[in-house]
C-alpha angles and dihedrals in degrees: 000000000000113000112217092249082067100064117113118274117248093206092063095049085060095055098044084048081057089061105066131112084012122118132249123250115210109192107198094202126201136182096232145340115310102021083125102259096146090041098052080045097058100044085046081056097046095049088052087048092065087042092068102259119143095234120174126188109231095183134330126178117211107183098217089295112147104210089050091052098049092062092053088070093082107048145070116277118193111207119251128246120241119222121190113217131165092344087310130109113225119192116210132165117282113237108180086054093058099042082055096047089052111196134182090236128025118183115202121172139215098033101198101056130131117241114221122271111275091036120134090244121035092204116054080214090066089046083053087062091043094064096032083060092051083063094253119138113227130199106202125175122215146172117246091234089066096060105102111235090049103048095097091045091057097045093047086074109020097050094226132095131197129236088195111084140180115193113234089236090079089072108053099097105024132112103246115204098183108214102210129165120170119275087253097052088050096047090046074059103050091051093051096055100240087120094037145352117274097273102049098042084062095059096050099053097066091044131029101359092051100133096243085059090046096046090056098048086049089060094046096049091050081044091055088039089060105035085060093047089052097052101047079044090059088042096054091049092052100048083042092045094228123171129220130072094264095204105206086145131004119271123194138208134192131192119220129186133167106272119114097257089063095097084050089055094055101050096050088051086053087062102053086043082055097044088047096040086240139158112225151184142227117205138192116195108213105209131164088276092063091066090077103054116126129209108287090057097053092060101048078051096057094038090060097047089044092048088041082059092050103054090052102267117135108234134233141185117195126186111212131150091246134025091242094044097051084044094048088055095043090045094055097038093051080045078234107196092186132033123198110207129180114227107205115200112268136180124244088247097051097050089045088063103039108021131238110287088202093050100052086047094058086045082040114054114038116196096025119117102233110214108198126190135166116250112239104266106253115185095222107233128208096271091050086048111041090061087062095052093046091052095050083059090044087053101044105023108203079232078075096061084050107053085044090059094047094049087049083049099054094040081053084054093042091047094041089061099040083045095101089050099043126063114239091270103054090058085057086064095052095065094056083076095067080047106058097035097057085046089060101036105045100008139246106318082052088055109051090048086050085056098044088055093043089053094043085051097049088051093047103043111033108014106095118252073058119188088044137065090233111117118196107172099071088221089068091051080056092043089050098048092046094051082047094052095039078050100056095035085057108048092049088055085042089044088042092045086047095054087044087056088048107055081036097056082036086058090045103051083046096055091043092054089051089045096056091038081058092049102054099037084049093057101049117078101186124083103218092054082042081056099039090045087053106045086046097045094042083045102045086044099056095027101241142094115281124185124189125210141207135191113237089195099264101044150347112294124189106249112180122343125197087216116037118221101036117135130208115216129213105278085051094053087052099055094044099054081045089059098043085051094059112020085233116118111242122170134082111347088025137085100256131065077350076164082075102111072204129081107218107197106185107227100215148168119199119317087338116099093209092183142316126267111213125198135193143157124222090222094054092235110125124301101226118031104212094247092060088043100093090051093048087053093052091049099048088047089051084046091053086053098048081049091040087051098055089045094061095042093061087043088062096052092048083057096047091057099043085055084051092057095054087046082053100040099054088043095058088051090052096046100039083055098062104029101048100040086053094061090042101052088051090049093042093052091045087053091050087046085055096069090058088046146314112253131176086251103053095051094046074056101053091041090046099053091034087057085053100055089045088051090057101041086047084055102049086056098052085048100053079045090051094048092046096049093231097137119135107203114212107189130200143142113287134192109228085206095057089037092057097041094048089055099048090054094063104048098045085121096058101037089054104141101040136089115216120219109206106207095162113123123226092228105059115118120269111252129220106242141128098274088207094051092042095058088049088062087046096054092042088052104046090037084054097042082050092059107042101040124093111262109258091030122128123241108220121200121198138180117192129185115223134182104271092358144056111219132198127188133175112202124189127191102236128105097305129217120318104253112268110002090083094125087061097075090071095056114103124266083002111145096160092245105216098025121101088250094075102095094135140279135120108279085240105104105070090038083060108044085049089051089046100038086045091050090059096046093255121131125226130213143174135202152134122276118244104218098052151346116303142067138290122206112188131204108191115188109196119224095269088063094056120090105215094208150347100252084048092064099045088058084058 
């Protein structure tokens, strides 16, 4: 029979959903260069090449090796791009080529490298998710001493670090084929010259490629191996649901509480996770008893799952109504395969009453390794003890006693009247309810008071001889024992039901809690109201003052504050940079600048610290008590995503622009080709006709094209100005008549051919516009509508008054604009290839006209004309843009 904690985990299934239409990603891992990565890539390559797979080589490096060399002849491979950087010509893969290419493998070696400067991506292994979105599967090679979180283990002993990096993240799900030979073989290889040439190879052997230093990369590299292939195994049993603990690797557990040997618990399970190599998890099990815990314990709470921190564990905290039962479901769920208790001397009588927890758990969790170690003994003092003794009496006020003997009293009043009409046992049954109300209501030790009175009041009161607890009929000895065992039984499942509703209604209101956090942080799109959402809900929720930092790129800045006006000292700038640098917390409650009156929590994602979430009380006691500790971790994790979210959208954008600038950039090549080397060979002919003799025509010639290049290179430069933003706006009142006029005169060469038809009344309103921007749009207007309208045909120019808006169009009579795709024309280096409309330019002109127009508040718009073939450009001025009158705008 499947247990509920077997089912399968929707979580999992999300993650595995995200996952489709993406690409795989198969590492081939080595200890060290020249194990044979790329070779065993490429023959994996070549095998999926005769069974039918489209597989393209993105970019191998060989190194001169021979054998390498020989299995890229039969495949696909794609040509390099060259990058020109600092007088030297760098070759990289060619992603755009390849996305375009679109295979169903790619194999693309040396993972870590570094693109060349300029490159879309700074990181291969970024070019390598590129391609996994766009649903491609990748095969990538890579050194054990590049992966991230072991970049400081390797150089400890090998004396050299690695610039080149791969987050471990990138691993996570990918498929790992460790490529491993023995360090002799390796170092056969190295003398005979098939890793590096002679002289090199020299060098390495008595440095990195000595055997111990092999020996241990080779173990790092089967550790990480495994460590991956463990966790995608875990992964696979969640989303399937499948039981059992599935031990590819150990997994430990250890239990923490709040009693002073705890700390001593979790170091000595750090040892046994260092000596097996091993992750593992320390756990605290909130049960109904954790509610009364006072202040001290708190604390010593809050110290153990803050050293456990420290010393590497990832930290839990589980609600459950009993210690065994929350550690049997852990246990299962984390596929724990060892558990690490603490046994605290007890005495036999004690464990006679309540059970031995660590015996239950050995019965109670087959297959599990239980670890069993005696807690330091610690004498309680009087401030341990006397929390105890106040929660005992917030638990079970002594209000509670008192309302239970006033509920008894007044069933012994209600029976006594109905008892003329009701047998005797039925009397008995009233007084369970006492009973069950004050269980639920108070708790146990209420209850069973409730069911000794009632008892004690049956007995007096209806029980002959009545007005004494004497019982003479020996049916009514067995009548009274039976109420007083139906009594007891039923306060403790009240009591139970009750602690269940309570850690229910406790995960509500959590996830309730989590759920609304979600919500808001979902709807905002802009990091500093994410920032301030998340310091004034975490403040309002744990009732004290929460700040949350960002790094500006030189220091700590103050990005959002629950409270405004606080300000952070010294010795709290310091904790919290501290924090940033290493994505650990430090400040008051942790092991580092405990001296911090402030709590610094690093919001992070991956391998990337976002900001710093800091936490105080006004009244200096600790920030965080240990039982609110699990939801303030999931808020701050649903905080690093929102961050995380915004990042990447900017990210996205920075991408997107940096795609538009290629566009850009290989139109402008393409542009600046054929449109400069027309007007110069013209120049450059009239110029050789000047030494036979000067004629009219060959200067009109010479000025026209001239005119021309100076037209394009004018309009490059108010493009870049355009895309920089680095237009300066100087308005003033401007007649559309001399506008137009003025306009028309400069571009007569360009409009010859056709005649121009003036339709702009002198009495329309001046507009408020950059005259010399203005004139820019003119000139861009009437040069395209000479281009694109028939020869012979007439330009017309018209000016219209509407109600609210001045609007002037210019129509020509050509082919007009394809339909819908009107909005096009605006779009940078756009000429409509295959229209009729594609007779040559640059694509600069409209673009500009629409950045220009747009800068001064006017609209743009393009259409056919209705009467007849041609286009309409429109320039429409709003009312705010009209100057009523003349004295009107003397007055301004």
């Amino acid at each position: 029979m499947t247990s509920e904690r077997d089912r399968p985990s929707p979580e999992s299934f999300l993650r595995q959903a995200a996952q489709e239409g993406r690409g795989r990603l198969k590492i081939f891992l080595g200890a060290a260069p020249g194990v044979g990565k790329t070779f065993e890539m490429l023959s994996e390559g070549a095998a999926r090449t005769k069974a039918g797979f489209d597989v393209v080589v993105g970019v191998v490096e060989t190194h001169g090796r021979r054998e390498t060399e020989a299995l890229t002849a039969g495949l696909d491979l794609l040509p390099r791009r060259e990058v020109e950087y600092q007088g030297r010509t760098l070759r990289e893969m060619d992603l755009d080529a390849l996305l375009e290419r679109r295979p169903q493998l790619a194999l693309v070696d040396e993972l870590a490298h570094t693109n060349a400067p300029g490159s879309r991506h700074p990181k291969r292994w970024q070019d390598v998710e590129e391609l996994i979105a766009a649903g491609i599967d990748v095969y990538s090679t890579v050194n054990i001493q590049h992966v991230e979180s072991l970049n400081d283990v390797v150089a400890s002993f090998t004396r050299v670090r690695v610039r080149e990096t791969v987050p471990d993240s990138v691993f996570e799900s990918a498929e790992i084929e460790v490529v491993d030979i023995p360090p002799d073989e390796l170092i056969e290889r190295l003398k005979e010259g098939k890793v590096y040439v002679p002289e090199e190879a020299t060098r390495a052997l008595g440095s990195f490629f000595s055997k111990s230093n092999l020996s241990a990369l080779r173990e790092l590299a089967l550790r990480r191996a495994a460590q991956a292939v463990d966790a995608q195994m875990l992964e696979h049993l969640r989303a399937g649901g499948v039981g059992g603990t599935w031990a590819g690797s150990e997994r430990i557990v250890v239990a923490v509480s709040e009693l002073p040997g705890a700390a001593g618990l979790v170091r000595a399970t750090k040892r046994i996770a260092d000596a097996q190599h091993a992750p593992w998890t320390a756990v605290h099990i909130e049960t109904p008893r954790s509610r009364t815990f006072g202040p001290d314990e708190h604390r010593r709470l809050s110290d153990v799952l803050a050293l456990a921190t420290q010393l590497g564990a990832q930290v839990a905290s589980v609600p459950a109504t009993s210690a065994v039962e929350g550690l049997k479901q852990f246990t299962v769920d984390a596929r724990a395969t060892q558990l690490v208790v603490g046994k605290s001397a007890r005495s036999r009588w004690f464990e006679l009453r309540h059970g031995s927890v660590v015996d239950r758990l050995v019965r109670e969790t087959p297959g599990v390794a239980v670890h069993v170690l005696p807690f330091d003994e610690v004498t309680p003092n009087r401030s341990t003890a006397r929390p105890r003794a106040g929660a005992r009496r917030n638990e079970e006020p002594w209000s509670g006693y008192a309302w239970t003997a006033l509920m008894v009293a007044g069933m012994t009043a209600g029976a006594s009247a109905l008892f003329r009409v009701i047998d005797l046992g039925n009397v008995a049954l009233l007084f369970l309810l006492p009973v069950m109300v004050a269980a639920s209501l108070f708790g146990l030790r209420t209850g069973l008071f409730a069911g000794v009175t009632s008892s004690l009041a049956y007995n007096f009161f209806f029980i002959p001889p009545t007005g004494t607890f004497t019982i003479r009929d020996p049916e009514n000895v067995v009548s009274f024992f039976v109420l007083l065992g139906i009594a007891v039984a039923t306060s403790q499942l009240a009591s139970r039901v009750r602690a269940q509703a309570d850690l229910a209604a406790a995960s509500a209101r959590t996830n309730a809690t989590l759920a609304g956090f979600l919500r808001q942080l979902t709807a905002l799109g802009d990091r500093d109201e994410i920032a301030k959402t998340v310091a004034g809900e975490i403040a309002r929720l744990f009732d004290l003052r929460a700040v949350v930092l960002k790094h500006d790129g030189s220091r700590l800045t103050t990005l959002a504050a629950s409270e405004p006006g606080g300000r952070l000292d010294i010795m709290e700038w310091a904790a919290a940079q501290w924090a940033f640098d290493t994505g650990k917390p430090a400040g008051r409650g942790s092991g580092t600048l405990a001296a911090s009156e402030w709590y610094f929590q690093p919001l992070t994602s991956g391998e990337r610290t976002l900001a710093v979430l800091g936490l105080t009380r006004d009244d200096g006691g600790e920030p965080v008590r240990s039982d609110q500790w699990p939801l303030l971790m999931s808020l701050v994790d649903q905080a690093s995503l929102a961050l995380e979210r915004m990042r990447l959208q900017d990210d996205m954008r920075d991408v997107d622009r940096l795609r538009e600038r290629d566009r850009l950039r290989t139109a402008l090549l393409s542009s600046v080709s054929h449109d400069l080397r027309t007007p110069l060979t013209s120049v450059m002919a009239a110029a050789a006709e000047l030494r036979r003799g000067c004629t009219p025509e060959l200067i009109d010639t010479i000025e026209a094209e001239a005119a021309r290049l100076n037209r394009f290179v004018a309009n490059l430069l108010d493009m870049a100005r355009v895309e920089a933003g680095a237009l300066r706006l100087a308005i003033e009142p401007v007649d559309l008549t001399d506008a137009v006029a003025g306009a028309v005169h400069d571009t007569r060469r360009s409009l010859e051919g056709h005649p121009l038809q003036l339709e702009v009344p002198p009495n329309l309103p001046l507009v408020r516009v950059d005259p010399q921007l203005f004139h820019h749009c003119l000139l861009n207007l009437l040069d395209n509508a000479g281009r694109y309208g028939t020869p012979g045909t007439p330009i017309t120019i018209r000016g219209d008054r509407r109600p609210g808006s001045l609007e002037l169009s210019l129509l020509d009579e050509g082919p007009g604009i394809p339909p819908g795709r009107e909005g096009e024309v605006f779009e940078t280096f756009r000429r409509l290839e295959g229209s009729d409309r594609a007779v040559g330019g640059t694509g600069l002109g409209l673009a500009i006209v629409k950045g220009f127009a747009e800068a001064m508040g006017l609209t743009i718009a393009a259409s056919n004309r209705v009467d007849r073939d041609g286009a309409c450009f429109s320039l429409t001025f709003s009312e705010d843009l009209l100057v009523r009158d003349v004295g009107q705008e003397r007055d301004l």
